[in-house]
Backbone and ligand atoms as CSV (ligand in chain L), in Angstrom:
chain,resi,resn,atom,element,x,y,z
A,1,UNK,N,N,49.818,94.940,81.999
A,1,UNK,CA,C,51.218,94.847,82.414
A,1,UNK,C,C,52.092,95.741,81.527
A,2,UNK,N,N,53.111,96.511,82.389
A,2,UNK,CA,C,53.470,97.253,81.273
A,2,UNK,C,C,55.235,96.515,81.415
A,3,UNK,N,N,55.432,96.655,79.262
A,3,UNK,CA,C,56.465,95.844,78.984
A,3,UNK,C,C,57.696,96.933,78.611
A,4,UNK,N,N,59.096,96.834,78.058
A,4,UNK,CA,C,59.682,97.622,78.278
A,4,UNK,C,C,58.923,98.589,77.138
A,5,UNK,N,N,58.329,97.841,76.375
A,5,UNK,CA,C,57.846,99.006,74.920
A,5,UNK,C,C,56.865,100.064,75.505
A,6,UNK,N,N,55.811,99.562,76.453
A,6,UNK,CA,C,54.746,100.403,76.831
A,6,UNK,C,C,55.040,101.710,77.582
A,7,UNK,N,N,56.172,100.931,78.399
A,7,UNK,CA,C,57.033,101.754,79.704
A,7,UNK,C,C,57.563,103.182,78.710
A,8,UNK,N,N,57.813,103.133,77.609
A,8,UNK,CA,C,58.014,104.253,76.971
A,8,UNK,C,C,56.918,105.249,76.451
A,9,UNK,N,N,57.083,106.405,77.117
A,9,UNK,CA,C,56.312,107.278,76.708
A,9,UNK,C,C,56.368,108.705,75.930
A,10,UNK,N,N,55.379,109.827,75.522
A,10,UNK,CA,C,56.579,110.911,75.466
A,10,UNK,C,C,56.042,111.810,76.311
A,11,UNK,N,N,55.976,111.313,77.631
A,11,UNK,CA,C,54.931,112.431,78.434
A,11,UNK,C,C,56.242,112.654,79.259
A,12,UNK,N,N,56.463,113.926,78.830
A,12,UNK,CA,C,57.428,114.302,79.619
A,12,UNK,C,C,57.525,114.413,81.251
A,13,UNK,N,N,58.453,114.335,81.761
A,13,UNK,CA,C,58.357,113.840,83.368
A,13,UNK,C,C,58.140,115.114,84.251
A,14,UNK,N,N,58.545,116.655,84.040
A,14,UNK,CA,C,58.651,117.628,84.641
A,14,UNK,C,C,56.523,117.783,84.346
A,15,UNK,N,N,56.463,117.562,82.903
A,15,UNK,CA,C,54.853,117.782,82.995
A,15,UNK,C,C,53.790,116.332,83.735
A,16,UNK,N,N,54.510,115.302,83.322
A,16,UNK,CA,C,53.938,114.367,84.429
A,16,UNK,C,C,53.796,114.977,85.960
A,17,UNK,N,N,54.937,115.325,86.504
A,17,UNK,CA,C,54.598,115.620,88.131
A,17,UNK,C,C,53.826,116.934,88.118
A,18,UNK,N,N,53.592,118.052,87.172
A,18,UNK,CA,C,52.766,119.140,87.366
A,18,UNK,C,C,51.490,118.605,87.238
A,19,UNK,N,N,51.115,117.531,86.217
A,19,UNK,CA,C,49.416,117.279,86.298
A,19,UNK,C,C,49.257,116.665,87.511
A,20,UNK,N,N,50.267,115.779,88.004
A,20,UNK,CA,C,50.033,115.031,89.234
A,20,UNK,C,C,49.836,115.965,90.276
A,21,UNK,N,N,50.380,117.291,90.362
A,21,UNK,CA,C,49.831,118.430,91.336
A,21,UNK,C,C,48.645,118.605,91.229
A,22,UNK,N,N,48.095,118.953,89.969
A,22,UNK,CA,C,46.842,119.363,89.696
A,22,UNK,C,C,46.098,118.176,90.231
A,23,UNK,N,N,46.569,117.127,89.984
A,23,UNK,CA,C,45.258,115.874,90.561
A,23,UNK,C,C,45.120,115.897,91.640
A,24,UNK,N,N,46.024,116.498,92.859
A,24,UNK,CA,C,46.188,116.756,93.884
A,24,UNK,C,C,44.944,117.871,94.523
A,25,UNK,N,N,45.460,119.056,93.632
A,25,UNK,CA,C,44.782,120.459,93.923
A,25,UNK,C,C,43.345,119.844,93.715
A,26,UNK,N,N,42.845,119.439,92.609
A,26,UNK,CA,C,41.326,118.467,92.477
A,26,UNK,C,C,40.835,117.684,93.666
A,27,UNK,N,N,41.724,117.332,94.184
A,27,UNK,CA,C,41.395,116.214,95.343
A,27,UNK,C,C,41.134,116.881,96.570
A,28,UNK,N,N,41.789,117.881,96.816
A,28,UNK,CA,C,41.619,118.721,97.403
A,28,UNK,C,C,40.295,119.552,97.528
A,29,UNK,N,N,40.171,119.921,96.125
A,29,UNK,CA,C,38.993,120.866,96.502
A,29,UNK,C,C,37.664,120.454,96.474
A,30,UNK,N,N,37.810,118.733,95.997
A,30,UNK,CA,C,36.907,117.913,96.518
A,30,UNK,C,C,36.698,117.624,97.970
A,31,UNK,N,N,37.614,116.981,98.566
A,31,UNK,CA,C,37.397,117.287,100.230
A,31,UNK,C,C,36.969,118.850,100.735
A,32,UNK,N,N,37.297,119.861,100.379
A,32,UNK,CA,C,37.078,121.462,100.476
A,32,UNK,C,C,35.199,120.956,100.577
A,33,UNK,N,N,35.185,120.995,99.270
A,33,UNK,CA,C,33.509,120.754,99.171
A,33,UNK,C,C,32.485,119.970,99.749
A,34,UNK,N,N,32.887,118.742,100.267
A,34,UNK,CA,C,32.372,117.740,100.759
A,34,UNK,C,C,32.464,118.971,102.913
A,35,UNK,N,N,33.877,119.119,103.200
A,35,UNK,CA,C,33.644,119.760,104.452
A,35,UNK,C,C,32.612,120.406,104.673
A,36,UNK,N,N,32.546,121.691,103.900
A,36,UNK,CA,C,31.896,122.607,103.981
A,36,UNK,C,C,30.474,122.456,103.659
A,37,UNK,N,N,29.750,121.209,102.823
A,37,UNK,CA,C,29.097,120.196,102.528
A,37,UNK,C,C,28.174,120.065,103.712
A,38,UNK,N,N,29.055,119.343,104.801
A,38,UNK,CA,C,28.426,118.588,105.954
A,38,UNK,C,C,28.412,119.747,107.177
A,39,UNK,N,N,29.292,120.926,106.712
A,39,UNK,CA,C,28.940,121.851,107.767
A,39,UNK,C,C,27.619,122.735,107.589
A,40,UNK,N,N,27.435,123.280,106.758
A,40,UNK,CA,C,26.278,123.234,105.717
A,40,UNK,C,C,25.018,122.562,106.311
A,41,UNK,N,N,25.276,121.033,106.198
A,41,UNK,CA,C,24.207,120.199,106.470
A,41,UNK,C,C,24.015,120.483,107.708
A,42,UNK,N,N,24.714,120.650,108.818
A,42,UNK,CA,C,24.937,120.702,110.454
A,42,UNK,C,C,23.908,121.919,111.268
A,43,UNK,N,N,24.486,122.768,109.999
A,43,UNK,CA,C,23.573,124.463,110.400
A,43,UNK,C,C,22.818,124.124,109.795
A,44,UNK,N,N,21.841,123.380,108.903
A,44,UNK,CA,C,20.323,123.300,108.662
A,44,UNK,C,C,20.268,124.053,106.889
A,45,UNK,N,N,21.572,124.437,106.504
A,45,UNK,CA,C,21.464,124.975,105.430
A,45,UNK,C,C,21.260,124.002,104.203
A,46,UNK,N,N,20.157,122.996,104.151
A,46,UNK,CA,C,19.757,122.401,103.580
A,46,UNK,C,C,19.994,122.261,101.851
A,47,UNK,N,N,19.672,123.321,101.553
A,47,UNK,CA,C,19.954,123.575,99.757
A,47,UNK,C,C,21.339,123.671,99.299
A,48,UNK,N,N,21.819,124.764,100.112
A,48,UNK,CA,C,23.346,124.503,100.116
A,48,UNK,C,C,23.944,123.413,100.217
A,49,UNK,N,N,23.543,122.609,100.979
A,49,UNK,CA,C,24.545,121.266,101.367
A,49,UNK,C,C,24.269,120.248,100.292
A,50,UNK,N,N,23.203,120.228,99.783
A,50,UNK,CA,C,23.156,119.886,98.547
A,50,UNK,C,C,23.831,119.928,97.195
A,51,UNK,N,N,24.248,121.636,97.251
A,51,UNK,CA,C,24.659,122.127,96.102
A,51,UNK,C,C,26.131,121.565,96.461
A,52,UNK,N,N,26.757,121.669,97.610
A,52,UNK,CA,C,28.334,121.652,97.931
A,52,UNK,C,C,28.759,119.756,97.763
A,53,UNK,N,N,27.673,118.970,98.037
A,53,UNK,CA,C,27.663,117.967,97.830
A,53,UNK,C,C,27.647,117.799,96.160
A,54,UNK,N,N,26.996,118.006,95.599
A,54,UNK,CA,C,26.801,117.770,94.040
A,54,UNK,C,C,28.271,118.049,93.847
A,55,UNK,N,N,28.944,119.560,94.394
A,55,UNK,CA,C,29.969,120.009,93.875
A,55,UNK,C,C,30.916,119.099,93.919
A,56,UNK,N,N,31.183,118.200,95.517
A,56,UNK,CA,C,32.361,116.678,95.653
A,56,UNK,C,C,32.099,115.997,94.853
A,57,UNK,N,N,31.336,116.128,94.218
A,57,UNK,CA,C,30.920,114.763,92.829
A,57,UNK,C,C,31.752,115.081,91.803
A,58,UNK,N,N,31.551,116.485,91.443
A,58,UNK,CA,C,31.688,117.309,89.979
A,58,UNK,C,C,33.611,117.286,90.010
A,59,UNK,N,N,34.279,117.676,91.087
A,59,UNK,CA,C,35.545,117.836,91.856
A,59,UNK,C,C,36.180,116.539,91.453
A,60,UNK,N,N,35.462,115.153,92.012
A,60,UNK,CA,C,35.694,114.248,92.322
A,60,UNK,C,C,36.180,113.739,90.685
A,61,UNK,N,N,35.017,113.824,90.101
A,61,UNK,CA,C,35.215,113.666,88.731
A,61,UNK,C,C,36.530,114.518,88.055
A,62,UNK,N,N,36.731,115.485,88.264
A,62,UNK,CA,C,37.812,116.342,87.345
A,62,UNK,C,C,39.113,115.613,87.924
A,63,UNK,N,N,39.572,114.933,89.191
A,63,UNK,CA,C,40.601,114.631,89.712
A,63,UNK,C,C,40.811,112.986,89.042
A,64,UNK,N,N,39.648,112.723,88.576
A,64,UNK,CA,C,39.505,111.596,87.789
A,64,UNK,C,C,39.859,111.039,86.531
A,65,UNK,N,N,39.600,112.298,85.812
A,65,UNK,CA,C,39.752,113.034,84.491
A,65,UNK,C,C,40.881,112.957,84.183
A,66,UNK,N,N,41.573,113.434,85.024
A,66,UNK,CA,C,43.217,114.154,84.812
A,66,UNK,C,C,44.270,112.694,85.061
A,67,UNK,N,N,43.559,111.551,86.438
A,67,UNK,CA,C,44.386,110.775,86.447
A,67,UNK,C,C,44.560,109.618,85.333
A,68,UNK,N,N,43.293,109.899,84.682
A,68,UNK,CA,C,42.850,108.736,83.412
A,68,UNK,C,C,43.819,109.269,82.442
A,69,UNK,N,N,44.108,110.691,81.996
A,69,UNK,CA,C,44.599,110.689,81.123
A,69,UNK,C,C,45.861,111.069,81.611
A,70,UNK,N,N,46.319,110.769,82.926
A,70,UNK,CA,C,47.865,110.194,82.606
A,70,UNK,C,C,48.103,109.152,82.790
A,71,UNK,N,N,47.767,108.270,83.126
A,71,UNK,CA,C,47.864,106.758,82.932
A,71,UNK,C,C,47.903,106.439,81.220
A,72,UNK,N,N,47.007,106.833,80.694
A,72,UNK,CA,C,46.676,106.700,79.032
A,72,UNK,C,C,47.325,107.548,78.331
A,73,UNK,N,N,48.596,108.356,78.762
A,73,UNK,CA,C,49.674,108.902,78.496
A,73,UNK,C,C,50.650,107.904,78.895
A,74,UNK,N,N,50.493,107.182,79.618
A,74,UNK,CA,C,51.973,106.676,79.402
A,74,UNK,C,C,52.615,106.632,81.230
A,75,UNK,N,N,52.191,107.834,82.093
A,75,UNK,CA,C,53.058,108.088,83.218
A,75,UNK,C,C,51.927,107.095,84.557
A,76,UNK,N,N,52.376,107.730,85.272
A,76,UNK,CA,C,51.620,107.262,86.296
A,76,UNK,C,C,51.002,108.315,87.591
A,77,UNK,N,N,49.365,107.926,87.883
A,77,UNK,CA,C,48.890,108.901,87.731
A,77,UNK,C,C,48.586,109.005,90.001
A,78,UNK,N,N,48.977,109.584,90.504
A,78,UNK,CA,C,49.268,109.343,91.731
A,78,UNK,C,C,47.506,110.023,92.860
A,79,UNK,N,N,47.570,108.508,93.579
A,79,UNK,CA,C,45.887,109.130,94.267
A,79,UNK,C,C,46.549,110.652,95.422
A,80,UNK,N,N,45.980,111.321,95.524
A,80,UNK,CA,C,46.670,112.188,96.521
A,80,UNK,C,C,46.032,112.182,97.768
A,81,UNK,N,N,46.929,112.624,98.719
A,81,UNK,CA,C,46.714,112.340,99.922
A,81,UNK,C,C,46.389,114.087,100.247
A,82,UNK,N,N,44.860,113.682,101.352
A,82,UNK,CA,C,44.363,115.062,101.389
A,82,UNK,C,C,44.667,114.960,103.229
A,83,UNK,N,N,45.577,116.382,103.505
A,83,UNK,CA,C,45.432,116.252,104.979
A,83,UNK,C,C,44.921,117.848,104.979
A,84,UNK,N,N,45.102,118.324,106.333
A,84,UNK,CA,C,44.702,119.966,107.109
A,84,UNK,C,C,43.358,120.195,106.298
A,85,UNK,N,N,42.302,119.864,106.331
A,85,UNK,CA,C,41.159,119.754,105.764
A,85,UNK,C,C,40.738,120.342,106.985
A,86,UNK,N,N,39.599,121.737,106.618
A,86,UNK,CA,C,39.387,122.870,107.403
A,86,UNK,C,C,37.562,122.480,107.703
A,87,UNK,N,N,37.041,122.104,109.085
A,87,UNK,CA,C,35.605,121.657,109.462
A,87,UNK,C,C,35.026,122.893,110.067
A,88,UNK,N,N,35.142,123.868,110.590
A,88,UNK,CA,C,35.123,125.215,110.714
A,88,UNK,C,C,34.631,126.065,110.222
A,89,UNK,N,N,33.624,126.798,110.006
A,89,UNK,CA,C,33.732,128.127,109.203
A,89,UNK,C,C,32.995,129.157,110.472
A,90,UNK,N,N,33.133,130.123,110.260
A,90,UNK,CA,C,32.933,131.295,111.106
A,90,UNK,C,C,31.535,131.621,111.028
A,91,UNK,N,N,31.300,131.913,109.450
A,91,UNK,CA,C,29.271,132.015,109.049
A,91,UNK,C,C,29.212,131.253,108.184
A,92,UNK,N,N,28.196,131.622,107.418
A,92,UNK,CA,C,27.685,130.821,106.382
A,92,UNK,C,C,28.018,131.246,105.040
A,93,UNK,N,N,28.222,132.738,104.742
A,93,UNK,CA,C,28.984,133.590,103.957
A,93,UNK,C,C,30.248,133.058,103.646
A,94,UNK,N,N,30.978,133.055,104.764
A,94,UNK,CA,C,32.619,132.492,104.770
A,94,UNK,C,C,32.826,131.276,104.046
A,95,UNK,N,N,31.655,130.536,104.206
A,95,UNK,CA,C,31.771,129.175,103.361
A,95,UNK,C,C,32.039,129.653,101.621
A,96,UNK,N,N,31.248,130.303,101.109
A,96,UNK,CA,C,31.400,131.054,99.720
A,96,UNK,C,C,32.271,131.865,99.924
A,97,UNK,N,N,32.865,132.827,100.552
A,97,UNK,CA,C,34.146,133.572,100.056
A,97,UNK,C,C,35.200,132.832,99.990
A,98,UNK,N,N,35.037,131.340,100.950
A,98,UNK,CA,C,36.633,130.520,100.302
A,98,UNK,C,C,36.177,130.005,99.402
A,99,UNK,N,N,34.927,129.660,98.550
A,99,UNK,CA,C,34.807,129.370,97.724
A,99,UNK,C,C,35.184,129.679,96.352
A,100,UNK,N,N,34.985,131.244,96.199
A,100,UNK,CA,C,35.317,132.090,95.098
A,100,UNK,C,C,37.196,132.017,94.875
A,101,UNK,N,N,37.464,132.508,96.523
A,101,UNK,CA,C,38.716,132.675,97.143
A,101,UNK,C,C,39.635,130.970,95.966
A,102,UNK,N,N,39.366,130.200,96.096
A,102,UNK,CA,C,39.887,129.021,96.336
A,102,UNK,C,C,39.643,128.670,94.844
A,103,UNK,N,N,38.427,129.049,93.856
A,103,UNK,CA,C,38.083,128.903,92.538
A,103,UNK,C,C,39.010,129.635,91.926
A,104,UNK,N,N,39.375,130.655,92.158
A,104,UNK,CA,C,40.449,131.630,91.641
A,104,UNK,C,C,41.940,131.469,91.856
A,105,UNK,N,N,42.391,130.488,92.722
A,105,UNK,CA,C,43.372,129.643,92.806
A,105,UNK,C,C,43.540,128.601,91.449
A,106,UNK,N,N,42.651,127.960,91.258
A,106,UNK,CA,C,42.332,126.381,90.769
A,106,UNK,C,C,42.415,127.460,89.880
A,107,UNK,N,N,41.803,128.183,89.260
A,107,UNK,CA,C,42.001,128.397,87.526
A,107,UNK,C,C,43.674,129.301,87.174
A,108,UNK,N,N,43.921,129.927,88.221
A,108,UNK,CA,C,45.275,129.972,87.860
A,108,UNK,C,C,46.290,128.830,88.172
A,109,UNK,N,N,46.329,128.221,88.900
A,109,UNK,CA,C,47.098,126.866,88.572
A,109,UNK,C,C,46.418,126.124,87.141
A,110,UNK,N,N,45.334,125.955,86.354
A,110,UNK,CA,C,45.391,125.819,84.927
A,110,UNK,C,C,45.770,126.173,84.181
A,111,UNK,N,N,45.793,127.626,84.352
A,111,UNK,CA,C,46.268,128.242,83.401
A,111,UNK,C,C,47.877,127.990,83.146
A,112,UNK,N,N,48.451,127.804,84.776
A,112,UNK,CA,C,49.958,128.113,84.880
A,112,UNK,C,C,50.193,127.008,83.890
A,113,UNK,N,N,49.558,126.101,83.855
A,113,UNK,CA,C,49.842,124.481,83.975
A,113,UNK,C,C,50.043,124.351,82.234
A,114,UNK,N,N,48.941,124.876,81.950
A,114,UNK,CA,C,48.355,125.033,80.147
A,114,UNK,C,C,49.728,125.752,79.706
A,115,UNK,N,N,50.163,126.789,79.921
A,115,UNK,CA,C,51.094,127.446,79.871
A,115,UNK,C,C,52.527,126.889,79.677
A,116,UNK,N,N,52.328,125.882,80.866
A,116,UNK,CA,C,54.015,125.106,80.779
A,116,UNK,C,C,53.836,124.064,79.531
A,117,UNK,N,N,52.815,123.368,79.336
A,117,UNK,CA,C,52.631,122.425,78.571
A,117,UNK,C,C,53.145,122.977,76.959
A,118,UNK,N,N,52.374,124.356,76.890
A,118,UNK,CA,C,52.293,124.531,75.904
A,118,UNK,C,C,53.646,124.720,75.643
A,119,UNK,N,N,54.469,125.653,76.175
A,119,UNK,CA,C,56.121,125.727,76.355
A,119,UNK,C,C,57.055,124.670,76.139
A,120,UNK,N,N,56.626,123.559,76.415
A,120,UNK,CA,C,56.923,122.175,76.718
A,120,UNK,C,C,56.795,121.761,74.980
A,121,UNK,N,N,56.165,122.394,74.672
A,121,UNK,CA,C,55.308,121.872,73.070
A,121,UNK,C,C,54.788,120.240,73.358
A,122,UNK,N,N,54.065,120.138,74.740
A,122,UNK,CA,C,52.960,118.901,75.019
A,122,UNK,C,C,51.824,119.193,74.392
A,123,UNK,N,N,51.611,119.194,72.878
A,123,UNK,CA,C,50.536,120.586,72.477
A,123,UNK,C,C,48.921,119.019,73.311
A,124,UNK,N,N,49.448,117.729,72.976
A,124,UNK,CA,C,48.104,117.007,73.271
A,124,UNK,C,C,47.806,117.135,74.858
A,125,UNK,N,N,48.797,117.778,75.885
A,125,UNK,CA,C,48.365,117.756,77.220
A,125,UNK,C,C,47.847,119.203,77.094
A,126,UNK,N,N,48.342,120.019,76.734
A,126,UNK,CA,C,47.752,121.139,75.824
A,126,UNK,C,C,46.044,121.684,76.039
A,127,UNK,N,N,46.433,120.618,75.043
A,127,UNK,CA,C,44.974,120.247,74.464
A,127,UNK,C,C,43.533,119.884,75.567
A,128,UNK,N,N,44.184,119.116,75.766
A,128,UNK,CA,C,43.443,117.959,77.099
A,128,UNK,C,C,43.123,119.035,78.191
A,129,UNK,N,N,43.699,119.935,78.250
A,129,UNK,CA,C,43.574,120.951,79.740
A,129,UNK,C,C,42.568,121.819,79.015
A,130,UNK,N,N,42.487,122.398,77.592
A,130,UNK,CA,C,41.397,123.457,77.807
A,130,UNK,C,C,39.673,123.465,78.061
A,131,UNK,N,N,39.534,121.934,78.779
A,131,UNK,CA,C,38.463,121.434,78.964
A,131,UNK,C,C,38.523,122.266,80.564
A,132,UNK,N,N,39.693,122.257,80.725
A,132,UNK,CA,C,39.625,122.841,82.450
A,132,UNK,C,C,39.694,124.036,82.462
A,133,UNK,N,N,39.943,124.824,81.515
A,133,UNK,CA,C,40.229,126.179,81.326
A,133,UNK,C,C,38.787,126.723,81.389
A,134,UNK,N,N,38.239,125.740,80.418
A,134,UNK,CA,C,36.632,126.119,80.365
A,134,UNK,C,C,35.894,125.670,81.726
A,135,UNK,N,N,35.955,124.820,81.895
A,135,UNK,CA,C,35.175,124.723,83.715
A,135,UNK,C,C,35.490,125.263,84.235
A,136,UNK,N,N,36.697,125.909,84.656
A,136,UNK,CA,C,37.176,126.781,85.849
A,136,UNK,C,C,36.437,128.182,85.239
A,137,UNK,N,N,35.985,128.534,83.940
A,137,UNK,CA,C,35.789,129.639,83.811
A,137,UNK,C,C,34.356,130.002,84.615
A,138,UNK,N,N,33.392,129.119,83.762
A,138,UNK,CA,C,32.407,128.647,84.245
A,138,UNK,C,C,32.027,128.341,85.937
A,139,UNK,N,N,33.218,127.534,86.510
A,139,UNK,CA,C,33.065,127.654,88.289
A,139,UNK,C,C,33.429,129.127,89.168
A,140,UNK,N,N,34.320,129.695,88.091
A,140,UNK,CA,C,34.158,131.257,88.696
A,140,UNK,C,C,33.243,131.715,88.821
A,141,UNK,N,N,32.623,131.464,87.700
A,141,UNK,CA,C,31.344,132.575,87.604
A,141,UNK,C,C,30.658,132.325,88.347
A,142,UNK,N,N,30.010,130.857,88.606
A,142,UNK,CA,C,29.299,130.858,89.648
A,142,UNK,C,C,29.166,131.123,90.649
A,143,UNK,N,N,30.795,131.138,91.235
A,143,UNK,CA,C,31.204,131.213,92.682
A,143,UNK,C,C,30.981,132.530,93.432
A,144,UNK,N,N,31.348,133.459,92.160
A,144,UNK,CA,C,30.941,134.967,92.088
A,144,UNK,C,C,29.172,134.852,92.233
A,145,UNK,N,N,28.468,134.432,91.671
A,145,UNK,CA,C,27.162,134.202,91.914
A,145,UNK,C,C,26.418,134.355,92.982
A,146,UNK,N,N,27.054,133.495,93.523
A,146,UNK,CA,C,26.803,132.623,95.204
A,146,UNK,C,C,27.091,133.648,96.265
A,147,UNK,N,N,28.489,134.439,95.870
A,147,UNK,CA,C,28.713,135.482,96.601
A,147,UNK,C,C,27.892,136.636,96.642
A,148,UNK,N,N,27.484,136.912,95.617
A,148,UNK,CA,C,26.465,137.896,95.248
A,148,UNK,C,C,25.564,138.105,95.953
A,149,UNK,N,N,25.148,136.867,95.886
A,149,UNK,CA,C,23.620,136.145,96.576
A,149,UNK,C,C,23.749,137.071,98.189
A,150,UNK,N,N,24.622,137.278,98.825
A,150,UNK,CA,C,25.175,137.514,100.388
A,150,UNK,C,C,24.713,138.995,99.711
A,151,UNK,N,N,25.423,139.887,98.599
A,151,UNK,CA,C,25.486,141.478,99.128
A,151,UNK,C,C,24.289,141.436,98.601
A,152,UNK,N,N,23.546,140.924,97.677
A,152,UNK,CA,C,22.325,141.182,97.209
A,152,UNK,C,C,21.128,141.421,98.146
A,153,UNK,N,N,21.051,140.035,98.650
A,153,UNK,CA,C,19.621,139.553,99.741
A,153,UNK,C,C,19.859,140.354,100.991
A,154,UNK,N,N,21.134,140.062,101.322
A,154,UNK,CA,C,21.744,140.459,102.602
A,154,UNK,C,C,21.547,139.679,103.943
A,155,UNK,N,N,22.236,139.351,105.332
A,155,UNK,CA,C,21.400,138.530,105.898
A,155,UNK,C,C,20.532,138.465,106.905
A,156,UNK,N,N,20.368,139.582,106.596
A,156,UNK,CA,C,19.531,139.886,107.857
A,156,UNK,C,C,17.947,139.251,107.976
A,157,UNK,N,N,17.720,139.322,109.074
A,157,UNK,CA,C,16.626,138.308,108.882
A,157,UNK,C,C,15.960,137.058,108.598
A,158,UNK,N,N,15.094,137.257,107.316
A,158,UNK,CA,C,14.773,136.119,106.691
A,158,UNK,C,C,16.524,135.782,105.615
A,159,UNK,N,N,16.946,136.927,105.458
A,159,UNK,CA,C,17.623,136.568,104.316
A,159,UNK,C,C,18.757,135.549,104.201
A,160,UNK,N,N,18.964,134.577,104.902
A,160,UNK,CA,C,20.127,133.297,105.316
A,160,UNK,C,C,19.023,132.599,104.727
A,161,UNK,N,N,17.947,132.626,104.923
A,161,UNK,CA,C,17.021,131.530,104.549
A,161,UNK,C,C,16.996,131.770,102.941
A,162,UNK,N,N,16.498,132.676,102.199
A,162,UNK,CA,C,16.488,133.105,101.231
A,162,UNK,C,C,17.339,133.030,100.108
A,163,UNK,N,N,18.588,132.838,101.375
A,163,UNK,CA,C,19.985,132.668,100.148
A,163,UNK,C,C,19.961,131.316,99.967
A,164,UNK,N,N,19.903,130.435,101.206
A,164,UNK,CA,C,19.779,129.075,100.986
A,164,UNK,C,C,18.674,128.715,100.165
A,165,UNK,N,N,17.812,129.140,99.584
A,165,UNK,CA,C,16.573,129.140,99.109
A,165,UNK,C,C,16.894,129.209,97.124
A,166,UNK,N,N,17.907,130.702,96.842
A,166,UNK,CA,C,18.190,130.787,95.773
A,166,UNK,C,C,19.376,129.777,95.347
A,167,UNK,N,N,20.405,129.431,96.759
A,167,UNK,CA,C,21.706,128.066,96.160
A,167,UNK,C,C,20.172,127.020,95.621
A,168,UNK,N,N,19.897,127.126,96.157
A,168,UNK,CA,C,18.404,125.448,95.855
A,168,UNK,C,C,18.641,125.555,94.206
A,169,UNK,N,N,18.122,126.903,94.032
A,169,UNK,CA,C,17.343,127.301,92.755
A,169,UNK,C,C,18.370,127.159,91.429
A,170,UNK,N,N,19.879,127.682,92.194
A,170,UNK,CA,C,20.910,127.485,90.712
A,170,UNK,C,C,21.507,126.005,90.780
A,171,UNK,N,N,21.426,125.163,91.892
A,171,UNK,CA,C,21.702,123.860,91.761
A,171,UNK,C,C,20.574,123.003,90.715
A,172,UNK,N,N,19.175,123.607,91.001
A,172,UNK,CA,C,18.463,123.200,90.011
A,172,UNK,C,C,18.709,123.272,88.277
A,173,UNK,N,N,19.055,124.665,87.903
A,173,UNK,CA,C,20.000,125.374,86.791
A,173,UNK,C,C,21.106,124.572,86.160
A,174,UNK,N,N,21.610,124.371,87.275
A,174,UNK,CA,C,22.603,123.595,86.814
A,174,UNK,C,C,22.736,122.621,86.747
A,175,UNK,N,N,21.866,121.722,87.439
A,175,UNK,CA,C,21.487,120.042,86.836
A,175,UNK,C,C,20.734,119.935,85.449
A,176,UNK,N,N,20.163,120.890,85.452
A,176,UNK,CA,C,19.089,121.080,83.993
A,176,UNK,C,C,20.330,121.151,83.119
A,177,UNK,N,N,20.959,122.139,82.813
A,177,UNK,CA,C,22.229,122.361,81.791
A,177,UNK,C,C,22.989,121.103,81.617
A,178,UNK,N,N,23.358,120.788,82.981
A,178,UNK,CA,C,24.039,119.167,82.285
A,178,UNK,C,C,22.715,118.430,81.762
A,179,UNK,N,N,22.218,118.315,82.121
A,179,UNK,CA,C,21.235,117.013,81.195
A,179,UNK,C,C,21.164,117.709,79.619
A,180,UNK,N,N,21.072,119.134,79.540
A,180,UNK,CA,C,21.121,119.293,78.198
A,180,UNK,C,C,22.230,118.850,77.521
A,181,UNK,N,N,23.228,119.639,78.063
A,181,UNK,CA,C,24.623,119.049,77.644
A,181,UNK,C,C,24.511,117.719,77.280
A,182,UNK,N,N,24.005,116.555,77.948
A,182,UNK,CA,C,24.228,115.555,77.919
A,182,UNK,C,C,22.976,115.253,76.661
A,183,UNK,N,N,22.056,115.313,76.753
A,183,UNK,CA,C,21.268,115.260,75.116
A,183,UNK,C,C,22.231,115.552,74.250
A,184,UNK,N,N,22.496,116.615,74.100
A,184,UNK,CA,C,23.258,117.399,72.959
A,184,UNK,C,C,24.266,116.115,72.066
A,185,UNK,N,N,24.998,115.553,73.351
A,185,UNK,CA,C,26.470,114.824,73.443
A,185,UNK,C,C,26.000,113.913,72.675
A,186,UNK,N,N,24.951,113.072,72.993
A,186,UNK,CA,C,24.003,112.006,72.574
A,186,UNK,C,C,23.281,112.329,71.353
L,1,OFO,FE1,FE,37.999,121.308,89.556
L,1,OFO,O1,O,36.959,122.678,89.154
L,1,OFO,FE2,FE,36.876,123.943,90.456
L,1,OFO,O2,O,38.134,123.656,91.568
């Protein structure tokens, strides 16, 4: 229950409603992932739909992240409402160019965000964001990866299969790395 003492915070209110965007933009690109997920699954692209699924988890979690620690700041941390959620894609390619497309969004809204905070002298919300600075760096890269995968293999042919074949292979990669991570932590 919060009393008039708790009700006081020093999370400033202009940076309260910007993280609350960001929890938004998270929520978002969790539904993004989960769509494209089950469209994925629909066309038979098996490995992929896997990987895009893991990804609504990973998403799911960061929108999680952000609302925990504004609640435990003091403000209040708002579920967002996801509408115009896109079931569609043209190929299978297109699914990864909004991917990259849409990763390169999300890290400049961190950055913008890190930026105001810091301006703000919120140095502990600051703080708290360059965990996202670093994942978004990290989800670029991959995203660029994935894209790759298209001019590399190319698709002709076997090669749709092939690409779905190598998403298999870095979803594997990248479950391995977190479990290290997670030793490490431990
Ligand atoms: Fe939330 O990390 Fe990408 O979008």
């Amino acid at each position: 229950m919060k009393t008039s003492i708790t009700a006081k915070t020093s999370l400033n209110p202009e940076v309260e409603s910007k993280l609350n965007k960001q929890v938004r933009m998270e929520g978002i690109s969790a539904f993004y992932y989960l769509s494209m997920a089950s469209w994925c699954e629909n066309r038979g692209f098996v490995n992929a739909a896997e990987f895009l699924y893991d990804h609504f988890e990973e998403e799911k979690m960061h929108m999680l992240k952000l609302m925990r620690y504004i609640n435990e700041a003091g403000g209040h941390a708002i579920a967002p409402e996801i509408t115009n959620l896109r079931y569609e894609y043209g190929s299978f390619r297109e699914v990864f160019d909004q991917i990259l497309e849409h990763e390169i969004a999300v890290s400049r809204a961190i950055n913008n965000l890190a930026d105001f905070c810091f301006k703000e002298k919120d140095f502990a919300s600051f703080q708290f964001l360059q965990w996202y600075v670093a994942e978004q760096r990290e989800e670029e890269s991959v995203a660029r990866r994935l894209v790759e995968l298209f001019d590399i293999i190319g698709e002709e042919g076997q090669g749709i299969w092939l690409i779905d074949q190598e998403i298999g292979k870095m979803l594997q990669q990248i479950k391995a790395e977190r479990a290290a991570e997670g030793e490490e932590a431990a």
